[in-house]
C-alpha positions in Angstrom: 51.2 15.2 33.1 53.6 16.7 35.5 55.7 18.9 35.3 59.5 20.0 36.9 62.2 21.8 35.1 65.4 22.7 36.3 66.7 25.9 36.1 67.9 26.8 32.5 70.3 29.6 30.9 68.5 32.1 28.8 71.8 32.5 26.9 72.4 28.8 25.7 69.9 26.9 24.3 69.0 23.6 26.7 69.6 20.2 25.0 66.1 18.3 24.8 66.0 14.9 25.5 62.5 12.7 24.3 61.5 9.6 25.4 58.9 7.3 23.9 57.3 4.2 25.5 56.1 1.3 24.4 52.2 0.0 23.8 51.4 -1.2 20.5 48.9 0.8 18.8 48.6 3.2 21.8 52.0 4.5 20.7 50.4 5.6 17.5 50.1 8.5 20.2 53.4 9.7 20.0 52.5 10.5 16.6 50.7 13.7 18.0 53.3 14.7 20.4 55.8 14.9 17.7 53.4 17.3 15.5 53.3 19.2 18.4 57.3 19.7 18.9 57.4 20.2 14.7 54.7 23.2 15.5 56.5 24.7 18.1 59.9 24.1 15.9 60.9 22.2 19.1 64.0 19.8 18.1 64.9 16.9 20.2 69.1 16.4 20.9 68.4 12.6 21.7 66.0 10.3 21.6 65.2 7.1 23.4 62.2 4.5 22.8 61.5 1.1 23.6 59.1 -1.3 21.6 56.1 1.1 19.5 58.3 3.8 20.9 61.4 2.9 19.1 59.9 2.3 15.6 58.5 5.5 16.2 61.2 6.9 17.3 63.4 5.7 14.4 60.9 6.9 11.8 61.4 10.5 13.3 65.2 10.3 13.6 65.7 9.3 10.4 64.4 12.9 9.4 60.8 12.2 8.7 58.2 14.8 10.4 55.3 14.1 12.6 53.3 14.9 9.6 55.5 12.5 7.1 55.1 9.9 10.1 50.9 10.4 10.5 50.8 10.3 7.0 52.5 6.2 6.6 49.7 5.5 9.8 46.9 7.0 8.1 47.1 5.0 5.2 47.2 1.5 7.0 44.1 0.4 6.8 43.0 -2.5 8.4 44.6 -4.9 5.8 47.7 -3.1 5.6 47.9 -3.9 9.4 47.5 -7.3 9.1 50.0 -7.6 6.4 52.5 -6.5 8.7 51.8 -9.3 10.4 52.9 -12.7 9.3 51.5 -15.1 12.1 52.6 -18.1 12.5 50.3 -20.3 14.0 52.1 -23.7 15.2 55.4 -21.2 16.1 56.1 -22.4 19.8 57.7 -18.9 20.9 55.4 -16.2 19.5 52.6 -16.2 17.3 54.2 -13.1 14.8 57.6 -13.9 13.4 58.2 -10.4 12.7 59.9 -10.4 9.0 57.5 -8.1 7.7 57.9 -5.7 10.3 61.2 -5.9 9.6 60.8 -5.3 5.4 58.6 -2.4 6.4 60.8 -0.7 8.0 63.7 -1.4 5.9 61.5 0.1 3.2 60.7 3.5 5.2 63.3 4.4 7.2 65.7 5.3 4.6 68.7 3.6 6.2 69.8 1.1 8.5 72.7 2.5 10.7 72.2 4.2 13.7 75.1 6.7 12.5 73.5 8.1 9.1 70.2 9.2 11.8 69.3 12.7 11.5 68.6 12.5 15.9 70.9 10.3 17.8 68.4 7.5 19.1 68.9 4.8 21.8 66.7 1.8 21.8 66.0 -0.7 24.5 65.7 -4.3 24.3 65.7 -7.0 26.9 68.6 -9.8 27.0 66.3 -12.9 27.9 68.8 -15.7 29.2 71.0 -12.6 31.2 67.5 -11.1 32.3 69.1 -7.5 31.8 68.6 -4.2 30.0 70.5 -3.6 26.8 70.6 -0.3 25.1 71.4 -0.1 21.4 72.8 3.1 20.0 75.4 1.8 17.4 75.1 -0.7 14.7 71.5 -1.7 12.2 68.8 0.1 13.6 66.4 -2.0 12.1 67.2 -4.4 13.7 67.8 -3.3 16.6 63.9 -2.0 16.7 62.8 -6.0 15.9 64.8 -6.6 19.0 62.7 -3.7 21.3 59.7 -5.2 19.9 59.1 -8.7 20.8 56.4 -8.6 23.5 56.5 -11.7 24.7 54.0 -13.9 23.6 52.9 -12.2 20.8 56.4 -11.8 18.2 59.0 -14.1 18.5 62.3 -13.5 20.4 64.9 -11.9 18.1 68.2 -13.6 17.7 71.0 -10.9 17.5 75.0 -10.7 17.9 74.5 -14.7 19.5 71.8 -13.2 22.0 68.0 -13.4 22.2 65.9 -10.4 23.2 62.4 -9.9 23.7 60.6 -6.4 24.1 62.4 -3.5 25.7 59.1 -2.5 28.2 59.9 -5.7 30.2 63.1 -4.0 31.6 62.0 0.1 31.0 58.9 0.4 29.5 59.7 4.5 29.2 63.5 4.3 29.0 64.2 8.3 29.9 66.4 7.3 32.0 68.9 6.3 29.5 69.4 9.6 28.2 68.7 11.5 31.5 72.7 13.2 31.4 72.5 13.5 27.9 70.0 16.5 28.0 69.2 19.6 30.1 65.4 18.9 29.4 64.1 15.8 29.3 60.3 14.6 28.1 59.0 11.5 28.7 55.7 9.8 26.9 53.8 7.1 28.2 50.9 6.0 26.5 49.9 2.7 28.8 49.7 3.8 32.5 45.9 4.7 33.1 45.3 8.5 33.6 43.3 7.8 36.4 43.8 4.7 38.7 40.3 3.2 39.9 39.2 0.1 41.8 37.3 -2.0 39.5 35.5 -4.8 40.7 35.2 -7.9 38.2 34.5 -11.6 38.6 34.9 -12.3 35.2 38.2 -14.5 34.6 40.5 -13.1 31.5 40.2 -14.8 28.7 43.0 -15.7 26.4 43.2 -11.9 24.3 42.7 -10.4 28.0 46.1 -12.0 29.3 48.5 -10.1 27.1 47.3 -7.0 30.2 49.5 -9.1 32.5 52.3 -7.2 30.7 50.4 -3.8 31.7 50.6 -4.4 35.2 54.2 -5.3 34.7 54.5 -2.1 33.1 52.8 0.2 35.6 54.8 -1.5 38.9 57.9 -0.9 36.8 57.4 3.1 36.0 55.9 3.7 39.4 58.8 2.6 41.2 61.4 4.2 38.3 59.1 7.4 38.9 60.5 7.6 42.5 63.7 7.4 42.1 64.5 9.1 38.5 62.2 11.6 37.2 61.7 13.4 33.5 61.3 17.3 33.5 58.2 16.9 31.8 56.1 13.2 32.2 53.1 12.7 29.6 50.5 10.3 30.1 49.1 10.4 26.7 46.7 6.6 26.9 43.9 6.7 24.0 42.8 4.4 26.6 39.8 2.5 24.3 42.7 1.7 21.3 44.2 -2.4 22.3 48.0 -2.7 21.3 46.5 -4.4 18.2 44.7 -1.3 16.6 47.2 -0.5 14.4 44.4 0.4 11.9 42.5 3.3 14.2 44.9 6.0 13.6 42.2 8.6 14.0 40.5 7.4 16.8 44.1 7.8 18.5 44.2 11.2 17.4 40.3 11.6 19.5 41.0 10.0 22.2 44.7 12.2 23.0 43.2 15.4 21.6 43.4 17.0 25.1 46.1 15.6 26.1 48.3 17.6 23.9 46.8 20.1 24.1 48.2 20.4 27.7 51.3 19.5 26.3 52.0 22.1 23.9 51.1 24.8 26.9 53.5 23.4 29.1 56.3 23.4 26.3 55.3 27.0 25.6 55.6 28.1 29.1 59.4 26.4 28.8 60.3 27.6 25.3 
C-alpha cells in the first residue's frame, strides 16, 4: 500500500473518493475494506468499480453496510455459488450467460437506477467493436454491472443501448481515475496485482483453467503504466492471493488471507482522519 495525500483544510471536511477493482472472488476483499470505512464512520462521496468491484460497489451504494454486504457472501455456500451460475456449455461467446447474476442482483440491491443510490457510483465497462472505455453513472445499474462483468471468455458479452460490452478491467481494471476530480481524497483497491513480484521459473504449459491468468497480466501491464501517470492518495493491494476468481464460496478464507492488509489500512486512514 502506498500512500500520498494532498494537503487538506482542517475546516472543510475532504470529499472521499473509493475505487474498487475487479477479480472475481478476490474482490470478495473489498468486503473488508468497506467494514473498515463503516468502523471508522468513514463515508465515501463517490464511488467507482469495475467488474467484482462494481457489484460490490453497487451493493454498498445502494445503502447496505460492509456488514449487511459480508453477511449475503457468508451465506453462499458452495451451491449457492454455482447457482449463480447458469453455464452454458455449447454457447460460442462465454461459457456463463449471466441471467442469474442478473436476478440476484435485482433481488438485493433494492433498486435499479443509478439515481435512487444512496453513494453516487460510476461503473466501467468495455465497448468491444469501438475497443474504448465507457463509464456508466446514469440509467439501470443492474445492468449496467452485467455489462462491467463479462470477463471475456468466461460470461457472455452483454448487449446494451445497441452495443456489446465485455468486462470493465480490460480497459481500467481499477478505474480511480474516473473519479480522480470528483474527490479531495481518493482510495484505490486492487485485489489482483501480486504484493510481491517474483521470478518464477516453470516449464509446465497452462492448461485450459490456467489461461483465464492471461487476463492478469493484462491487468498488471495496464495499472502499472496508469500508476505512472495518475495516482490515488491512498493505493491498496489487498490480493488473498491463494482465493481463484471462481471462489465465490471461500468468504472466510478471503477474510484470512487480507487480515493484515487492513489492518495497515485502517492506520493509514486514522493518521488522515
Amino acid at each position: 500500500m502506498h500512500l500520498k495525500i494532498p494537503f487538506l483544510s482542517k475546516k472543510k471536511k475532504p470529499k472521499i473518493g473509493l475505487a474498487l477493482g475487479g477479480g472475481g472472488a478476490k474482490g470478495l476483499a473489498h468486503i473488508y475494506v468497506l467494514k473498515a470505512l463503516d468502523e471508522l464512520n468513514i463515508k465515501p462521496d463517490v464511488i467507482a468499480g469495475c467488474s467484482m468491484g462494481a457489484l460490490i460497489g453497487s451493493l454498498y451504494a445502494s445503502g447496505l453496510s460492509g456488514l449487511e454486504i459480508e453477511g449475503i457472501a457468508k451465506n453462499f455456500g458452495f451451491k449457492n455459488a454455482l447457482g449463480l451460475l447458469d453455464f452454458s456449455i455449447f454457447n460460442k461467446t462465454g461459457l456463463v450467460k449471466g441471467n442469474h447474476v442478473i436476478k440476484w442482483l435485482e433481488q438485493n440491491l433494492g433498486t435499479s437506477s443509478f439515481s435512487k443510490l444512496k453513494i453516487p457510483l460510476k461503473i466501467v465497462a468495455t465497448d468491444f467493436w469501438n475497443k474504448k472505455e465507457v463509464v456508466f453513472d446514469k440509467g439501470n445499474v443492474v445492468e449496467a454491472v452485467r455489462c462491467s462483468i463479462s470477463i471475456p471468455g468466461v460470461f457472455e458479452p452483454y448487449s446494451y443501448k445497441g452495443n456489446v460490452f465485455v468486462d470493465g478491467g480490460v480497459v481500467n481494471p481499477v478505474p480511480y481515475d474516473a473519479i480522480r476530480d470528483e474527490c479531495d481524497v481518493l482510495i484505490a483497491v486492487d485485489v489482483m496485482r501480486e504484493k510481491e513480484v517474483t521470478s518464477k521459473k516453470n516449464t509446465n504449459k497452462p492448461k485450459l483453467k490456467d489461461l483465464i491468468y492471461v487476463y492478469t497480466i493484462m491487468y498488471e501491464k495496464t495499472e502499472t503504466y496508469k500508476l505512472q501517470i495518475c495516482k490515488p492518495d491512498i493505493y491498496l493491494r489487498a490480493n488473498p492471493e491463494n482465493i481463484s476468481i471462481f471462489d465465490f464460496h471461500k468468504i472466510k478464507e478471503v477474510e484470512k488471507y487480507v487480515k493484515d492488509d487492513i489492518k495497515k489500512f485502517k492506520k493509514e486512514l486514522k493518521k488522515i482522519f
